[in-house]
N, CA, C and O atoms as CSV, one atom per row, in Angstrom:
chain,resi,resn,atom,element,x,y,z
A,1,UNK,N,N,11.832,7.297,4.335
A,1,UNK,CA,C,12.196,5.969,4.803
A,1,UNK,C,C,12.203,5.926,6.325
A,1,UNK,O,O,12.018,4.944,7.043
A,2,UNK,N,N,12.444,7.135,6.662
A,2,UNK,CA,C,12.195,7.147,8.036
A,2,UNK,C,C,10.849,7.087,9.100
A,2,UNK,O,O,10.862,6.856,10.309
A,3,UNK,N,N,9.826,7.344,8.312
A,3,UNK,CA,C,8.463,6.787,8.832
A,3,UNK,C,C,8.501,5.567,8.530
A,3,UNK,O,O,8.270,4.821,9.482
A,4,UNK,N,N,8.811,4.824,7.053
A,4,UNK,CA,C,8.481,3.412,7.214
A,4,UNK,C,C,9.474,2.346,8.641
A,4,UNK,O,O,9.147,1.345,9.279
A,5,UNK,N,N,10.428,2.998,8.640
A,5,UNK,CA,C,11.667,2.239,9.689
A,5,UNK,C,C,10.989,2.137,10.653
A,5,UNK,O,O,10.511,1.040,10.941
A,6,UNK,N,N,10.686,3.595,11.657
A,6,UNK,CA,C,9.582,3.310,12.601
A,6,UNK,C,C,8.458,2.827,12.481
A,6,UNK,O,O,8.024,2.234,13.469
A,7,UNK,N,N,7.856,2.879,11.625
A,7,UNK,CA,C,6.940,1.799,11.644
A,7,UNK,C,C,6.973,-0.103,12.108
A,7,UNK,O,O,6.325,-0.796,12.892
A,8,UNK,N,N,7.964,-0.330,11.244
A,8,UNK,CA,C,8.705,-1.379,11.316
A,8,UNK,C,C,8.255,-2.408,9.752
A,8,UNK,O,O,8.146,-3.563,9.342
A,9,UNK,N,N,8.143,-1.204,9.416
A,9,UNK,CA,C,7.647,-1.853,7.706
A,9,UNK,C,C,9.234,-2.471,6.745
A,9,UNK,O,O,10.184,-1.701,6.605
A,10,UNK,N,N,9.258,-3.397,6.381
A,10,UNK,CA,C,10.692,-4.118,5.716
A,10,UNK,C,C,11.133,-3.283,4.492
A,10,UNK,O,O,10.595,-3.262,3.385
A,11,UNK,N,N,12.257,-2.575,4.927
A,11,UNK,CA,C,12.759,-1.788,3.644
A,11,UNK,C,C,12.536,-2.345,2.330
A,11,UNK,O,O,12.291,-1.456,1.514
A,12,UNK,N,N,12.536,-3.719,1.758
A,12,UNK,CA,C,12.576,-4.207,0.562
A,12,UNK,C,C,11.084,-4.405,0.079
A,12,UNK,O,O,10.697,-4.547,-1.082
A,13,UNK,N,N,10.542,-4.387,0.922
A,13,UNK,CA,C,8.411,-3.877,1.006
A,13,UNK,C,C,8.331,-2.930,0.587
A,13,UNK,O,O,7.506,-2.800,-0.317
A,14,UNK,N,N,8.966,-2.000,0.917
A,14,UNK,CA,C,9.077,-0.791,0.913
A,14,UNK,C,C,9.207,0.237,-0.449
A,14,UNK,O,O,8.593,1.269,-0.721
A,15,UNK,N,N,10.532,-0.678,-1.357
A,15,UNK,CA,C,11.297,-0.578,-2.444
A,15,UNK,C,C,10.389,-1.106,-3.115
A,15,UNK,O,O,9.818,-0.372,-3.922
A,16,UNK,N,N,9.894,-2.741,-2.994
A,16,UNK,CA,C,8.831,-2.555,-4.109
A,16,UNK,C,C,7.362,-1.874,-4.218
A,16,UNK,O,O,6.572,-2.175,-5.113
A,17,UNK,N,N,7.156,-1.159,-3.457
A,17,UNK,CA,C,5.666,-0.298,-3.632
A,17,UNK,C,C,6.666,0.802,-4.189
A,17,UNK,O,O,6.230,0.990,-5.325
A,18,UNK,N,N,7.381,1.344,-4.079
A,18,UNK,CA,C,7.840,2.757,-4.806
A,18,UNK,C,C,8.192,2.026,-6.027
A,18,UNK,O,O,7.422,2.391,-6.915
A,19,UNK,N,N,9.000,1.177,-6.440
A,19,UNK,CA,C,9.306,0.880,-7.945
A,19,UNK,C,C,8.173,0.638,-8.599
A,19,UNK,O,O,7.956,1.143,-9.701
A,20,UNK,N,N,7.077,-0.394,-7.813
A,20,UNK,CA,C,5.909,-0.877,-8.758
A,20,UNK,C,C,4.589,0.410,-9.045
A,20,UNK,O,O,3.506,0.284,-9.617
A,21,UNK,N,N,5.315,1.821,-8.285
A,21,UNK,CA,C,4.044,2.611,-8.597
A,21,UNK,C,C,3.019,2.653,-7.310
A,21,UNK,O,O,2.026,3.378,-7.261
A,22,UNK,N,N,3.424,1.779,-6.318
A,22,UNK,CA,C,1.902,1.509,-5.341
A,22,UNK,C,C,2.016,2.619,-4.429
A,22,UNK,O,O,0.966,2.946,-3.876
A,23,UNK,N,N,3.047,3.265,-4.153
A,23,UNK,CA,C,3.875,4.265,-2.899
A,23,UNK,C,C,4.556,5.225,-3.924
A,23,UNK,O,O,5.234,4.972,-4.920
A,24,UNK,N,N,4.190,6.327,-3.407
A,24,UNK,CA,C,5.418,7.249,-3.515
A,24,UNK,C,C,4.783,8.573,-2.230
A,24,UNK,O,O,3.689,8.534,-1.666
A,25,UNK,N,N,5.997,9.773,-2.033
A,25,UNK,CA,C,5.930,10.553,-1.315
A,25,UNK,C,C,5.508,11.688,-1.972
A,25,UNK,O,O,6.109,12.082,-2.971
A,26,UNK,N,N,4.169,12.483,-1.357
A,26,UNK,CA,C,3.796,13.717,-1.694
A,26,UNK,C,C,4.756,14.968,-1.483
A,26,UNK,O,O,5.674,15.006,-0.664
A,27,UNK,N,N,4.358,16.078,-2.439
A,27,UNK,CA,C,5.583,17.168,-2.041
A,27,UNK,C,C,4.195,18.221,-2.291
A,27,UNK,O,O,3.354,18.024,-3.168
A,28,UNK,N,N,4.174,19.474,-1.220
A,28,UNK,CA,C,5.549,19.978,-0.495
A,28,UNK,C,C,5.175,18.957,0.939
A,28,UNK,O,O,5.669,19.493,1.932
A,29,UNK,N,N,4.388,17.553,1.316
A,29,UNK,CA,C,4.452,17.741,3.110
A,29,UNK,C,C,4.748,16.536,3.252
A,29,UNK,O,O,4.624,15.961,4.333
A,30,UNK,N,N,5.169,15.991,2.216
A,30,UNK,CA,C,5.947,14.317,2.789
A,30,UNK,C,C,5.300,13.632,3.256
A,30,UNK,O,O,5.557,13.221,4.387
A,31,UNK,N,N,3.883,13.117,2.380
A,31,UNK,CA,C,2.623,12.533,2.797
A,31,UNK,C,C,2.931,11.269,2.183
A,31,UNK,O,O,3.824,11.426,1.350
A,32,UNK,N,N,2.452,9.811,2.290
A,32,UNK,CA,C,2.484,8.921,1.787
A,32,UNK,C,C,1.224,8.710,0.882
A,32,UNK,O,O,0.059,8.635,1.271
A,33,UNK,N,N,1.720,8.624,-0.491
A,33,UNK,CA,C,0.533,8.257,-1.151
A,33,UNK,C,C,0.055,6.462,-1.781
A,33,UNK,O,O,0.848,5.901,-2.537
A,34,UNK,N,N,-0.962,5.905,-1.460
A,34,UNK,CA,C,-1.034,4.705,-2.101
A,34,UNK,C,C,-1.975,4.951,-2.806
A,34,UNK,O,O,-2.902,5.751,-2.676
A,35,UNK,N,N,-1.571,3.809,-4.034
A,35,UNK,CA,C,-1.992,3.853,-5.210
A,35,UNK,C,C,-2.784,2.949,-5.582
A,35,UNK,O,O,-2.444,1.913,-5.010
A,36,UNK,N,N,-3.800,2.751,-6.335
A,36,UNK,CA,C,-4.600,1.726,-6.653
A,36,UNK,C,C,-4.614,1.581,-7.873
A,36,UNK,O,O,-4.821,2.662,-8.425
A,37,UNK,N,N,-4.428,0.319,-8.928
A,37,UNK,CA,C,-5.012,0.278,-9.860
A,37,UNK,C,C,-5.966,-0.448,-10.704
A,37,UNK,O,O,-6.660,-1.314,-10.172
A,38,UNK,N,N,-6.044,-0.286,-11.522
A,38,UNK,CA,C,-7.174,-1.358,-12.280
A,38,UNK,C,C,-6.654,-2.531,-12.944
A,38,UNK,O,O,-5.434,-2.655,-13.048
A,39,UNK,N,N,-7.440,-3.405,-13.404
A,39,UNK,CA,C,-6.766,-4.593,-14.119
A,39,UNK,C,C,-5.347,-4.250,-14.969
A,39,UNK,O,O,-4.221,-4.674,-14.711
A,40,UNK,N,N,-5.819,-3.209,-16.232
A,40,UNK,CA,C,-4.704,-2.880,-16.801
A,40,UNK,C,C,-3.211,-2.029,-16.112
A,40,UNK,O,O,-2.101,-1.858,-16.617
A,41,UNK,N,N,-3.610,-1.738,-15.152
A,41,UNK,CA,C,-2.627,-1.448,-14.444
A,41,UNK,C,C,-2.390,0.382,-14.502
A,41,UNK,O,O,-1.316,0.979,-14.428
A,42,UNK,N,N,-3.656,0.917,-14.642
A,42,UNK,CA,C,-3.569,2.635,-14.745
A,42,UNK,C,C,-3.678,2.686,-13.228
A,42,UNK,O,O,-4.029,1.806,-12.442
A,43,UNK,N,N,-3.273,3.989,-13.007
A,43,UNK,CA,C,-3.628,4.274,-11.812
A,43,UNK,C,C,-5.205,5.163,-11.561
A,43,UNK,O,O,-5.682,6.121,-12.168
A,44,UNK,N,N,-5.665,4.433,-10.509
A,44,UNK,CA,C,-7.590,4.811,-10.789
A,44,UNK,C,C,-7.501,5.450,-9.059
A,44,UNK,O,O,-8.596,5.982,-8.877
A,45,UNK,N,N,-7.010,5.534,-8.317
A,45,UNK,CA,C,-6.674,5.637,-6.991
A,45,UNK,C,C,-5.862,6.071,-5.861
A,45,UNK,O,O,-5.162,5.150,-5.438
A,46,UNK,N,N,-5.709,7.292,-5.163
A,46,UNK,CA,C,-4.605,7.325,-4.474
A,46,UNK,C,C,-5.238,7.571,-2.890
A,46,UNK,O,O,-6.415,7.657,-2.540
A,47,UNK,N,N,-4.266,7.630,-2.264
A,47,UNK,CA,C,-4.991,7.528,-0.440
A,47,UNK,C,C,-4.157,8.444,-0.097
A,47,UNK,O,O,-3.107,7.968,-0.528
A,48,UNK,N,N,-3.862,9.541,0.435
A,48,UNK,CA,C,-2.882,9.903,1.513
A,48,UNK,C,C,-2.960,9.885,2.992
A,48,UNK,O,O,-3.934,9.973,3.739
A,49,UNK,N,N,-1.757,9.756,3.219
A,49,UNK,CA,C,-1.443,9.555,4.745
A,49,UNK,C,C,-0.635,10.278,5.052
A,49,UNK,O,O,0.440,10.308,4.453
A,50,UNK,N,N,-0.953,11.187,6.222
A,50,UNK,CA,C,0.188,11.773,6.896
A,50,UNK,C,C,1.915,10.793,7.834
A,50,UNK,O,O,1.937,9.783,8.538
A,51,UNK,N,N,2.557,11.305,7.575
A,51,UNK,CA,C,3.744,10.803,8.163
A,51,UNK,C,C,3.996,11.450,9.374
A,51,UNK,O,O,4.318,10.795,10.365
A,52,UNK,N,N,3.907,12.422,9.398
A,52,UNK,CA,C,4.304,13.201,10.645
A,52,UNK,C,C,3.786,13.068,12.176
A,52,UNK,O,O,3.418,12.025,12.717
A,53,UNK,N,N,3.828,14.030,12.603
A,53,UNK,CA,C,2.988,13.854,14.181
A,53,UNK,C,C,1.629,14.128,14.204
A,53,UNK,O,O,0.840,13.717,15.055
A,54,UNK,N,N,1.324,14.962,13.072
A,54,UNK,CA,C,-0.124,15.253,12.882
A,54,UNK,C,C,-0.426,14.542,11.990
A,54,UNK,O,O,0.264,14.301,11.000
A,55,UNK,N,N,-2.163,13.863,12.391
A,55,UNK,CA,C,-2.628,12.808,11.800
A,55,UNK,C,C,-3.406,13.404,10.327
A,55,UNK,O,O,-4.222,14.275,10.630
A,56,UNK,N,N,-3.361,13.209,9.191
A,56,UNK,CA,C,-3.944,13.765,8.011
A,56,UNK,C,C,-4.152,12.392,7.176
A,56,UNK,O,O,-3.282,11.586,6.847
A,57,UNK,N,N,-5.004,12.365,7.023
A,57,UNK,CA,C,-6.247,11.325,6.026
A,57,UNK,C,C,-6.672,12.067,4.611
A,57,UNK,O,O,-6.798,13.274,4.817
A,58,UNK,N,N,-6.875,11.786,3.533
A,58,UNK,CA,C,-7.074,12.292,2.632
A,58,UNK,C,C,-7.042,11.512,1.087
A,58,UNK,O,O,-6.421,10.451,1.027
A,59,UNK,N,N,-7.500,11.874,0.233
A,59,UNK,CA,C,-7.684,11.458,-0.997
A,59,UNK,C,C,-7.319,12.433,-2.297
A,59,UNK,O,O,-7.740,13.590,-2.288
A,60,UNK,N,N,-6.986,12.227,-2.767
A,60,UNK,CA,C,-6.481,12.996,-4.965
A,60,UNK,C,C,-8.358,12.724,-5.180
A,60,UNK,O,O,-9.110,11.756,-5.061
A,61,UNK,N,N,-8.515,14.232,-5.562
A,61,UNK,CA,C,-9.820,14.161,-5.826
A,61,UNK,C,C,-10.315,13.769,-7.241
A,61,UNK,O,O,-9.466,14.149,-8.047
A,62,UNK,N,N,-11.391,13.137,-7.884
A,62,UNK,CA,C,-12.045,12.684,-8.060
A,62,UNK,C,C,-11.222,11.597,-9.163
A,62,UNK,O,O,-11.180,11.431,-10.382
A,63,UNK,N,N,-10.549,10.923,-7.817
A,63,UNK,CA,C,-10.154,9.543,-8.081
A,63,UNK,C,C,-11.264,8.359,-7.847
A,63,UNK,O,O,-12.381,8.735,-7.491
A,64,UNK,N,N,-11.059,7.106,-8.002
A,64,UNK,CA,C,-12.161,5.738,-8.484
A,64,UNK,C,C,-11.622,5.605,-7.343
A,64,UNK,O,O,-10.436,5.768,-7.060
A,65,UNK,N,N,-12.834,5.185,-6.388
A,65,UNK,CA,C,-12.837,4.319,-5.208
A,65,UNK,C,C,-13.421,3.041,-5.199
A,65,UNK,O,O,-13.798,2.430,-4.199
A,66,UNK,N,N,-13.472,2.681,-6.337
A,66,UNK,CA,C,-13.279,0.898,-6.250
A,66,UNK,C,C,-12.197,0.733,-6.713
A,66,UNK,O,O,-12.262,-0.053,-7.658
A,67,UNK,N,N,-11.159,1.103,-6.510
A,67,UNK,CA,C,-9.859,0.351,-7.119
A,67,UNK,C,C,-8.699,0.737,-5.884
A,67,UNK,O,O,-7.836,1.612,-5.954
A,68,UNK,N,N,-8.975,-0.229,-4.706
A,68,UNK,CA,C,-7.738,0.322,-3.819
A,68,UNK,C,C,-6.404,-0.359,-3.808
A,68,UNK,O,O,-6.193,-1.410,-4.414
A,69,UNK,N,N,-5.604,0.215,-3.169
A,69,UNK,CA,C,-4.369,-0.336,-2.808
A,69,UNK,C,C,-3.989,-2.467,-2.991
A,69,UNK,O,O,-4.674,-3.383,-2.534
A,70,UNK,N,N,-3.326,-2.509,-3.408
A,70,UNK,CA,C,-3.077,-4.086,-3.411
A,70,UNK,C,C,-1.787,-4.933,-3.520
A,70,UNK,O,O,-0.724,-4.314,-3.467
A,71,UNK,N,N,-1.773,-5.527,-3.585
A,71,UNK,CA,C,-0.436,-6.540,-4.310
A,71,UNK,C,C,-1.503,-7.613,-4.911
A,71,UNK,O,O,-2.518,-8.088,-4.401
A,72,UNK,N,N,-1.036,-7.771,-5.895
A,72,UNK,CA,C,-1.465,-9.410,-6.437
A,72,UNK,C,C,-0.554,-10.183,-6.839
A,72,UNK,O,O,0.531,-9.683,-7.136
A,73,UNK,N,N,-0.728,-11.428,-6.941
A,73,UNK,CA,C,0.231,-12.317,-7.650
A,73,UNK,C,C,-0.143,-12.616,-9.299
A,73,UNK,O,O,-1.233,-12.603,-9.871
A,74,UNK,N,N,1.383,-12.919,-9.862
A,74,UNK,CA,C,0.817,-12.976,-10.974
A,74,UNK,C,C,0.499,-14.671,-11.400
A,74,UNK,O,O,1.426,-14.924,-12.169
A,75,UNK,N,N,0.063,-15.317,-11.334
A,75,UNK,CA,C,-0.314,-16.791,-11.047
A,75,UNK,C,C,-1.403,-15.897,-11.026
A,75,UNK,O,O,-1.421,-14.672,-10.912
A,76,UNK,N,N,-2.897,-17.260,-11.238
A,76,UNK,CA,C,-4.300,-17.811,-10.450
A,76,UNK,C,C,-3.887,-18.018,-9.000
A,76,UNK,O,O,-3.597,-19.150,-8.613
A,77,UNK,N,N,-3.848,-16.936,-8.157
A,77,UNK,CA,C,-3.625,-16.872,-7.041
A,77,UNK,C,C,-5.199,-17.372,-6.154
A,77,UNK,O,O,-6.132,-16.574,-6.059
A,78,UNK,N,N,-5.259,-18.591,-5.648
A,78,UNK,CA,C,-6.884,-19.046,-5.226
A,78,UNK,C,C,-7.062,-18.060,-3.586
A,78,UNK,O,O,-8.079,-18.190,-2.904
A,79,UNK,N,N,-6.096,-17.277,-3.238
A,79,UNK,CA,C,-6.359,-17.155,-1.920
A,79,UNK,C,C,-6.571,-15.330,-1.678
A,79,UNK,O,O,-5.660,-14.731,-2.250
A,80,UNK,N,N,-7.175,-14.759,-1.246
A,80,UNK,CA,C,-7.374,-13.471,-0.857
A,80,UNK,C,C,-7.231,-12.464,0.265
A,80,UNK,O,O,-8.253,-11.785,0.364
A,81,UNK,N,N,-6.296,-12.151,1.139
A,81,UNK,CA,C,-5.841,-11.706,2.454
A,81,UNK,C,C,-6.724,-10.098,2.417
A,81,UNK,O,O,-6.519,-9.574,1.322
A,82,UNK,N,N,-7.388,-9.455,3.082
A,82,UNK,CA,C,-7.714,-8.377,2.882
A,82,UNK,C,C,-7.958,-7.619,4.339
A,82,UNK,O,O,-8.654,-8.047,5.260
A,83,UNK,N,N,-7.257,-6.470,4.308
A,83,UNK,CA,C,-7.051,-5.297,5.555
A,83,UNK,C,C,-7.297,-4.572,5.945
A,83,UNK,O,O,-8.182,-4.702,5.099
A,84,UNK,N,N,-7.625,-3.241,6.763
A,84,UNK,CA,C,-8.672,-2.524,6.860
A,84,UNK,C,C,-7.853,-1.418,6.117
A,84,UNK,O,O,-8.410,-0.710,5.278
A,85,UNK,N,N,-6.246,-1.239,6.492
A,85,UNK,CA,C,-5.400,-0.238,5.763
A,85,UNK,C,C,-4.465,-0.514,5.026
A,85,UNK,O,O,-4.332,-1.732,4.903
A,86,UNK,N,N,-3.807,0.031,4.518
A,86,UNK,CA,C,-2.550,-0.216,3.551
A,86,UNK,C,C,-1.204,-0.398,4.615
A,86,UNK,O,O,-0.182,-1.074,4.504
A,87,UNK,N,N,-1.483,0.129,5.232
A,87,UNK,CA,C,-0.308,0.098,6.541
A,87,UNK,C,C,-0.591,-1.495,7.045
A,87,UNK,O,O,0.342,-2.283,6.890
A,88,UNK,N,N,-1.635,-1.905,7.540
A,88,UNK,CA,C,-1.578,-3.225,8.049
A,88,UNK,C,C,-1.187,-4.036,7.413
A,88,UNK,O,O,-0.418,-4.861,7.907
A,89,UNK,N,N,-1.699,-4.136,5.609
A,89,UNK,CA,C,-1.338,-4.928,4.441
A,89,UNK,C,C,0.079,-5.022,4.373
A,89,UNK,O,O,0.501,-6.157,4.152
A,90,UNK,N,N,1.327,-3.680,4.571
A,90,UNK,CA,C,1.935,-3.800,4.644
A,90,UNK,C,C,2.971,-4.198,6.076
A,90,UNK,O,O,4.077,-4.682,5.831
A,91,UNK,N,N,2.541,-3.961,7.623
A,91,UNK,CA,C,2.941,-5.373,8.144
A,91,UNK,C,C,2.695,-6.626,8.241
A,91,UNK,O,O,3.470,-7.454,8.721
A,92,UNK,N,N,1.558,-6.856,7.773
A,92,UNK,CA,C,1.131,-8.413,7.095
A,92,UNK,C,C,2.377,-8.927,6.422
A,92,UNK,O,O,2.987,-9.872,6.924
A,93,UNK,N,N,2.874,-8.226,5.070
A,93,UNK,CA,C,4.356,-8.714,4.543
A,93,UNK,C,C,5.322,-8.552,5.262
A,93,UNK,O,O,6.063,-9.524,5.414
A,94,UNK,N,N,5.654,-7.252,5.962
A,94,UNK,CA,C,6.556,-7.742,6.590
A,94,UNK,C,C,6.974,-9.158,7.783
A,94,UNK,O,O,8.075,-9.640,8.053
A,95,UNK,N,N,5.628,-9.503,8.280
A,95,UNK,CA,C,5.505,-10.368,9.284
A,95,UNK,C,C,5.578,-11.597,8.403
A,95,UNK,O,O,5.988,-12.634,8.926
A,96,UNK,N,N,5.293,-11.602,7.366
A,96,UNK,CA,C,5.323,-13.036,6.486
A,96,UNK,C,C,6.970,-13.110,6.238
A,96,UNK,O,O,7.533,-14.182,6.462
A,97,UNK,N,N,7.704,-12.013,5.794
A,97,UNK,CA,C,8.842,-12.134,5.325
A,97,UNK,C,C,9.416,-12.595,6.472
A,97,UNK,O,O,9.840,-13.751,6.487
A,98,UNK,N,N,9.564,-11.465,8.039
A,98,UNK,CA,C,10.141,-12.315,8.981
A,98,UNK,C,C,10.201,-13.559,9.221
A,98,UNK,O,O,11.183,-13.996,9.820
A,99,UNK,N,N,8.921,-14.613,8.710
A,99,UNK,CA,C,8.620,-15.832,9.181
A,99,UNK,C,C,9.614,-16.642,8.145
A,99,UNK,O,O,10.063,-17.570,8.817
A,100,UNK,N,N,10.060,-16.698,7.061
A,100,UNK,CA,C,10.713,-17.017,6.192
A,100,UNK,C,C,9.400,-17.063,4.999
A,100,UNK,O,O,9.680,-17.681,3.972
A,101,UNK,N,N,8.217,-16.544,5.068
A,101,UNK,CA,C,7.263,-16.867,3.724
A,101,UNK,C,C,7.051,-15.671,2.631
A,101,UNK,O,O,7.004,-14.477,2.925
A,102,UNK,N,N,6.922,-16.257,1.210
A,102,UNK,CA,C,6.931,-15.053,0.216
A,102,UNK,C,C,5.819,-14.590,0.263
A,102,UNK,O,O,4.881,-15.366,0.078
A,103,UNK,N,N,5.548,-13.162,0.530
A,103,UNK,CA,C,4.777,-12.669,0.592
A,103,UNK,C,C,3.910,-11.883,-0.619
A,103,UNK,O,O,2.943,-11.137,-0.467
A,104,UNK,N,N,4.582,-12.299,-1.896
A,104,UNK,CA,C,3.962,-12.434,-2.601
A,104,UNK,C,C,3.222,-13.466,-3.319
A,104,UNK,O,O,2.862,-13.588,-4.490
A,105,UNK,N,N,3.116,-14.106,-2.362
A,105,UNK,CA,C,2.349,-15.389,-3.204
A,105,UNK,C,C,0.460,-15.104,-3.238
A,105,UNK,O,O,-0.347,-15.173,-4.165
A,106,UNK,N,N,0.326,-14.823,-1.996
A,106,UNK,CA,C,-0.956,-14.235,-2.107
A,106,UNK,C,C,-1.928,-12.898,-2.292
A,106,UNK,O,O,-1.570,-11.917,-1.640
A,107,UNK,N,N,-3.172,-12.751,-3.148
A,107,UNK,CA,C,-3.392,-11.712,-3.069
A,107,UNK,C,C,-3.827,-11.080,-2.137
A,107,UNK,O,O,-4.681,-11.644,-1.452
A,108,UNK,N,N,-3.267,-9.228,-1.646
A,108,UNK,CA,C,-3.443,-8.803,-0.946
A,108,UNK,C,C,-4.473,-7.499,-0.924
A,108,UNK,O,O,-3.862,-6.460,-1.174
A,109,UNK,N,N,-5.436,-7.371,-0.762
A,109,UNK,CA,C,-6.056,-6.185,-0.705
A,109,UNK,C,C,-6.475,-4.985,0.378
A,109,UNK,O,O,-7.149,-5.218,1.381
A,110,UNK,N,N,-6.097,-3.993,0.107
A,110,UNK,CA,C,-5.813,-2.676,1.402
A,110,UNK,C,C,-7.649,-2.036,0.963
A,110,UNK,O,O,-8.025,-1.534,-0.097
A,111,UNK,N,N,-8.556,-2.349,2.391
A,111,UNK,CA,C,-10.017,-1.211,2.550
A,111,UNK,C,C,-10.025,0.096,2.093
A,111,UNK,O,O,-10.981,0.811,1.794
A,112,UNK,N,N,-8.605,0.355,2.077
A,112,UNK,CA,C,-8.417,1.895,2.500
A,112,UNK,C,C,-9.058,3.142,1.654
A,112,UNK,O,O,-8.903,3.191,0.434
A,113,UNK,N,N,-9.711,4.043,2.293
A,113,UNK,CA,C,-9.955,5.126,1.603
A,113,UNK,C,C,-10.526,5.786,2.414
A,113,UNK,O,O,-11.037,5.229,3.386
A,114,UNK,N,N,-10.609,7.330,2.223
A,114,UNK,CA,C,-11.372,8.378,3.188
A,114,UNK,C,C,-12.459,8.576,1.999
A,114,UNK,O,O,-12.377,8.565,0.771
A,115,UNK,N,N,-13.689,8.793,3.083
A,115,UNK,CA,C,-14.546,9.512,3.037
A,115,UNK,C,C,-15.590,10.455,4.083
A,115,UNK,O,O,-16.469,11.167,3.598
């Protein structure tokens, strides 16, 4: 929680990517992993990111790289926001939440992946 704080990512952003499956932390190096999934909701996708001072990029190998990182709404959501990383996607919400807007109303899609 302490990389997302500095970041300035909104703790409750935060809470829902770890409850919904989209985030969780790698062990043993405390990497951030995002998750991607498919319609049905498997997981087809993960990204890692280093947290630390050293920069580390990386992927769960021979995961589906058409299925990245997202939020969607559950409505016919007509509108599509899309980012180069999962990190931006996620100050995108936070900057919506600051403004007073739900940031789940629209769908969000994260570029992200190494290759």
């Amino acid at each position: 929680m302490a990389y997302w704080s500095k970041r300035g990512i909104d703790r409750s952003i935060i809470d829902f990517c770890l409850q919904s499956g989209r985030l969780y932390e790698s062990r043993p190096y405390h990497n951030a992993v995002f998750v991607g999934f498919d319609l049905k909701g498997v997981p087809r996708y993960e990204a890692i990111r280093g947290t630390s001072k050293t920069r580390y990029m990386g992927e769960v190998s021979g995961r589906d790289k058409r299925y990245f990182f997202s939020i969607t709404v559950k409505e016919d959501g007509q509108n599509l926001h899309l980012f180069e990383s999962a990190i931006d996607l996620l100050s995108y919400c936070t900057l919506q939440k600051l403004k007073g807007s739900d940031w789940k109303q629209t769908h969000l899609l994260s570029l992200l992946y190494y290759d």
